[in-house]
N, C-alpha and C positions, 0 to 999 in steps of 0.2 A: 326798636329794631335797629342793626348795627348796619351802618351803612356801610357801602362794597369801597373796598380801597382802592385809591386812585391810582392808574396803574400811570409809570412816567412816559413821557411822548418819547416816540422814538425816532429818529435819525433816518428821513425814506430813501435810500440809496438812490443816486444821481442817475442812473439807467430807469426806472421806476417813476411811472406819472401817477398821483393818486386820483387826479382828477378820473372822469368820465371819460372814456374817448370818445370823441366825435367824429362823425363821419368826413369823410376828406374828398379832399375833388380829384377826379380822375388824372392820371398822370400825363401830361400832354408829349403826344408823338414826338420825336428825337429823329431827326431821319440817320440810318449808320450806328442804333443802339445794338443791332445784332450779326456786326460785319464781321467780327472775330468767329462767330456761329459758322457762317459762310464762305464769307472771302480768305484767300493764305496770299492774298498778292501776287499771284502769278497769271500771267495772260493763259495759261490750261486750266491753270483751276477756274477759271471765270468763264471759259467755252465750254466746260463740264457744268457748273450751275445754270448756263444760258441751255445747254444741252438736253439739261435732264429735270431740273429741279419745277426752272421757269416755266420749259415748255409744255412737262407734264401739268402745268397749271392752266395754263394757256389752253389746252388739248380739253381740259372740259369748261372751259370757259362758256356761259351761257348768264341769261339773265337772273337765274336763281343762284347762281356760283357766282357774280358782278362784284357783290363788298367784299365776299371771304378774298377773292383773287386781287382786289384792288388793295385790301389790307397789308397780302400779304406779301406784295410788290414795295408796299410804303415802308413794308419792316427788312426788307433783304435788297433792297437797291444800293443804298449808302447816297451820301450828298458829297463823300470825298471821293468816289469811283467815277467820273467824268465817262470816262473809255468805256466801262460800263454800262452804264448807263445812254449811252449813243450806240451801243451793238445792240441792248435791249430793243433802242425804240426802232432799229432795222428790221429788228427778228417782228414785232408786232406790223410792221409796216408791209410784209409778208403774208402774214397769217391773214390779215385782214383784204387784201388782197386776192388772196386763193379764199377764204372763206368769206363769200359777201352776205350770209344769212348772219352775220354776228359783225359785221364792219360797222354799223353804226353803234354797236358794244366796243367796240377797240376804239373809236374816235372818238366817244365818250371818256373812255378808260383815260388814254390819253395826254386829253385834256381836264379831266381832275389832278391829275398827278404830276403834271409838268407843275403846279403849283407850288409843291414841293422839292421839284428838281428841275428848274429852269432851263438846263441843259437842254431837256425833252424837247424845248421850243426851237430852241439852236437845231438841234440834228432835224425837227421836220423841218424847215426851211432849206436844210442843205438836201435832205432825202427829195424835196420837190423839183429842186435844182438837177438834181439827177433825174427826177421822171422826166422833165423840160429837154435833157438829152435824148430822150427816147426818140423824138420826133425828128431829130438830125443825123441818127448814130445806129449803124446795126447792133452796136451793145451797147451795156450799162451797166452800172452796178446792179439798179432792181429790173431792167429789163430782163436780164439772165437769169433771174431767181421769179418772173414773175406775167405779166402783162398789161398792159395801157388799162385795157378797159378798166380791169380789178382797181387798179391805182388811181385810175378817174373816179370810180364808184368812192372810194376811202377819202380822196382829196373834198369831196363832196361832199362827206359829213366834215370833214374838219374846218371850209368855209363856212354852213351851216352853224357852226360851233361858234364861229367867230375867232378861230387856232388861225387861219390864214386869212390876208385882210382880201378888201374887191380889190384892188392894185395889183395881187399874185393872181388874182380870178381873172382877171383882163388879160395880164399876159401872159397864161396858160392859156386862155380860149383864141388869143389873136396867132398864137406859137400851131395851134392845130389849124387854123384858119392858112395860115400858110401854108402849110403840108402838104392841106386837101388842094389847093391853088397850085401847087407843083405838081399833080402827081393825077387831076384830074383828066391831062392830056393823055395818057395811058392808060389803054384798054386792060394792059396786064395787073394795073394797079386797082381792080374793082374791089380786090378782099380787105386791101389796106383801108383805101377810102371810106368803105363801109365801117368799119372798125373805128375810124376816125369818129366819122359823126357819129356812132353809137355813145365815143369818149364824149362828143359834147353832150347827147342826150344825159351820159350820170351829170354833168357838171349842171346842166340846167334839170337837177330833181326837186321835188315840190318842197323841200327843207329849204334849199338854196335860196327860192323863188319866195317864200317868204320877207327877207328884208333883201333880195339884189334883182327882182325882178325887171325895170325899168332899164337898170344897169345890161343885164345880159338880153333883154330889146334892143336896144343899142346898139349895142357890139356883137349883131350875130342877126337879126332880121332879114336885112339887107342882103347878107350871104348868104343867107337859108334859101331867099327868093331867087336871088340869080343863080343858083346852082339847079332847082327845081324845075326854070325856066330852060337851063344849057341842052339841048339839041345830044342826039348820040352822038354826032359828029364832031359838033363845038366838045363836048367831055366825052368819049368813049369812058373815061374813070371811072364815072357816073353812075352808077345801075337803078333801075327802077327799084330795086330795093333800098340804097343809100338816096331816091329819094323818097318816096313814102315814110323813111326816117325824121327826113328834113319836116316833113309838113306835119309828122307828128310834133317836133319840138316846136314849129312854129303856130299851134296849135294852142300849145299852153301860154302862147302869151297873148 
């Protein structure tokens, strides 16, 4: 039997692997791979994507929409848009505020993603700096778009998180602690007061009270009792309702 002739090796063109392909590892996130998609560098075009793009994602945000929305923040933010990315974490500082069924979703959100955009950490420290105005100032940047309580609710998961240290927790709780101490002498001031200690009740929520318990005993006991104790006449401020506030929060500890 005649054997098959040998056919000659041929040349495998330098584009061409003969091997097997094998499987490969996932391509790792790029923050700013889809900024040409997006961004044209203009301060309009960035209030149109904040406007429309963001917030339509925002608008169903819920805990089944969580990764797709977190995802798709990690691929349209960029790590070169600074400006950006600090009106972003405004617009969420917002949201979260007016909607408190989903604030512990946006302080989560966050604080995943500042890991990627460190910025994120910078603007909440400055955004809290602005809530800390609330309490001296009839406006504010987020007072005007917003209110204490919502803003205490949301600061309260970001402690929680460990995004703000107990150092900002002390001198946020001692910054209201003032307020009520000004403002206790006036009868006319019962709605404010009240609203006041309600801010402290988000600040002392059972997430907080986890690792700062001791802490916020401390620096808030004392004034819960002497307020409870104050006379209508010593605080007109006062209402029976801002205190049966007080002995609820002095309750949880």
């Amino acid at each position: 039997m005649a054997e098959s002739p040998i056919k000659p090796l041929q040349r495998v063109p330098s584009f061409q692997t003969p091997s097997t392909p094998t499987p490969t590892s996932p391509v790792p996130f790029t923050p700013g791979r889809y900024m040409t998609k997006f961004h044209n560098g203009s301060k309009k075009g960035d209030e149109q994507i904040l406007n429309t793009i963001i917030l339509n994602k925002l608008n169903v945000f819920s805990l089944q929409t969580y990764e797709d929305v977190k995802q798709f923040l990690l691929q349209i933010l960029g790590s070169d848009q600074k400006e950006f990315v600090r009106e972003f974490t405004l617009l969420v500082f917002k949201k979260a505020a007016a909607e408190d069924k989903f604030c512990s979703l946006y302080a989560k959100l966050l604080a995943e993603i500042k890991e990627v955009y460190p910025v994120i950490l910078e603007e909440m420290k400055r955004l809290h700096g602005s809530y800390l105005t609330t309490w001296n100032a009839d406006h504010s940047e987020l007072l005007s778009q917003g209110n204490r309580l919502g803003y205490s609710m949301f600061l309260a998961e970001l402690f929680a998180l460990n995004v703000l240290d107990s150092e900002t927790l002390t001198l946020t709780i001692d910054l209201i602690k003032k307020s009520i101490g000004e403002h206790m002498t006036s009868a006319e001031c019962k709605d404010s007061i009240h609203e006041y200690i309600n801010c402290l009740r988000q600040l002392c929520s059972h997430k907080v009270l986890k690792h700062s318990k001791a802490l916020l005993r401390d620096i808030l006991l004392t004034d819960l009792n002497e307020w409870i104790a104050k006379s209508g006449k010593e605080a007109p401020g006062i209402s029976s309702k801002s205190k049966f506030t007080c002995m609820d929060i002095r309750d949880i500890f």
